[in-house]
KOLLO-199852 format. One record per residue (C-alpha): residue in one letter; x, y, z. Coordinates in steps of 0.001 Angstrom, whole numbers, plus 500000, padded with zeros to 6 digits. Layout:
REM KOLLO-199852
 resn      u      v      w
    a      X      Y      Z
...
//
This chain:
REM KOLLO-199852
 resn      u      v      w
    x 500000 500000 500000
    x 501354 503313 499117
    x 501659 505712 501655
    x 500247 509353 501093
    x 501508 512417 502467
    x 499644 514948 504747
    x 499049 517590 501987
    x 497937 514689 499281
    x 495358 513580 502030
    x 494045 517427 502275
    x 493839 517465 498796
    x 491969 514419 498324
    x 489554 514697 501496
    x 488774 518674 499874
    x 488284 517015 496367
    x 485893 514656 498088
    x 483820 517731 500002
    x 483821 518844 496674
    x 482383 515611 495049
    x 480223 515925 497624
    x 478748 519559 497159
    x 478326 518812 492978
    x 476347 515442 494065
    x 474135 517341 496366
    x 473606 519965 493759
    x 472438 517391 490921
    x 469627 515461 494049
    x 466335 516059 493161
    x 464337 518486 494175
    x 461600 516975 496779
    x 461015 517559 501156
    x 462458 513937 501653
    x 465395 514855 499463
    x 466214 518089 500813
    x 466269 517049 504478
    x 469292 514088 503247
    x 470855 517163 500783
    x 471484 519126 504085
    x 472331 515867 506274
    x 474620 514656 503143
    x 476310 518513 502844
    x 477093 519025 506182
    x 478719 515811 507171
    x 480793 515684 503728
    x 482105 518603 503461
    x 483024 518326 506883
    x 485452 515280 506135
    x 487554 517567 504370
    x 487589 521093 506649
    x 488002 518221 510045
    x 490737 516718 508517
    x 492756 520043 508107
    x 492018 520373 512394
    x 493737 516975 512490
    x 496757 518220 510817
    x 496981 520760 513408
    x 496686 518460 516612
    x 499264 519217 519336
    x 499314 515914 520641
    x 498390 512274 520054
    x 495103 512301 522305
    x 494771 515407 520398
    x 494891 513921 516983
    x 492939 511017 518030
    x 490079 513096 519256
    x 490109 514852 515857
    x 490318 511954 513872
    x 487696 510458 515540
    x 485637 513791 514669
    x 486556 512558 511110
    x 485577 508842 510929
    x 482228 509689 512355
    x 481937 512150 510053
    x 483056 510077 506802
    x 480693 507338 508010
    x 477946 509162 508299
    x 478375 510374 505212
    x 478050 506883 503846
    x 475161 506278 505704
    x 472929 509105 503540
    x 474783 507715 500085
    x 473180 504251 501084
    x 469988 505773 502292
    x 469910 507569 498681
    x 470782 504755 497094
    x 467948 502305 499332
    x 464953 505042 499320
    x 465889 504569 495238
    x 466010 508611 495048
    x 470020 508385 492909
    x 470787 505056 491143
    x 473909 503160 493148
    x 475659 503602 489299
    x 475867 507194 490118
    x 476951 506957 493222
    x 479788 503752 493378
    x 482678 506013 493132
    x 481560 508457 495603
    x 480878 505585 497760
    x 483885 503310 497110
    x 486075 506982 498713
    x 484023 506774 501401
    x 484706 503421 502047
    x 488723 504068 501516
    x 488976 507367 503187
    x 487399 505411 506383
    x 489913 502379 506079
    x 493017 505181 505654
    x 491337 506927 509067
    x 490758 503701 510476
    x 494241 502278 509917
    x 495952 505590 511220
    x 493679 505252 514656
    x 494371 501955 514991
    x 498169 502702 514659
    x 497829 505958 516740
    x 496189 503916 519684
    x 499005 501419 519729
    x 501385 504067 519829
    x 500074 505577 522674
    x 499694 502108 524508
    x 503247 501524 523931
    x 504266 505168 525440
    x 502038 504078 528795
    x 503349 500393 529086
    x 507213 501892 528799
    x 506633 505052 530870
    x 508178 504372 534532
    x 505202 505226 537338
    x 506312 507798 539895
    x 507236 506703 542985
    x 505097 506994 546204
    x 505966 509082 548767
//
């Protein structure tokens, strides 16, 4: 797996708030519809703006909070894709690629979590405990 730098994922998590914002644009125009358009807007362009406050964390509980903030985010993003896709409002043909970035951007968070976690569980296990006094 190739490894992508901090500035290629901004790029790609903007171009997918983008993706995001010209799919919304092209829903049709109904109540049902404009109550996922607003759901579907806010959570995915918020991938891309919450991954730029990860970039900026000052610390690993930091950037795990933040991240967090981002798979939630990204998931529930693909929750109102599916529910567009289920309530048969957008064809899934229209919306596989949009999904299938989804699904990667969530694996790339995931994986970075995961590895973040174990990080931190390896500072605690070597850091010495003060002494009593």
């Amino acid at each position: 797996m190739v490894s992508m730098t901090t500035q290629q994922m901004k790029v790609r998590t903007k171009q997918f708030s983008l993706r995001v914002l010209k799919l919304c644009a092209a829903l049709p125009r109904s109540e049902e519809v404009r109550v996922i358009r607003r759901q579907l807007l806010r959570s995915g362009t918020s991938v891309g703006a919450n991954y730029r406050a990860v970039c900026r964390a000052r610390s690993d509980k930091d950037f795990l909070s933040k991240l967090g903030v981002v798979i939630e985010e990204t998931d529930e993003t693909l929750f109102w894709l599916e529910l567009l896709v289920e309530g048969d409002i957008m064809p899934s043909t229209k919306l596989s690629s949009l999904t299938q970035e989804a699904n990667e951007l969530l694996a790339i968070f995931g994986a970075t979590q995961r590895t973040i976690k174990a990080r931190l569980s390896r500072k605690k296990s070597t850091t010495p405990k003060p002494a009593n006094k």
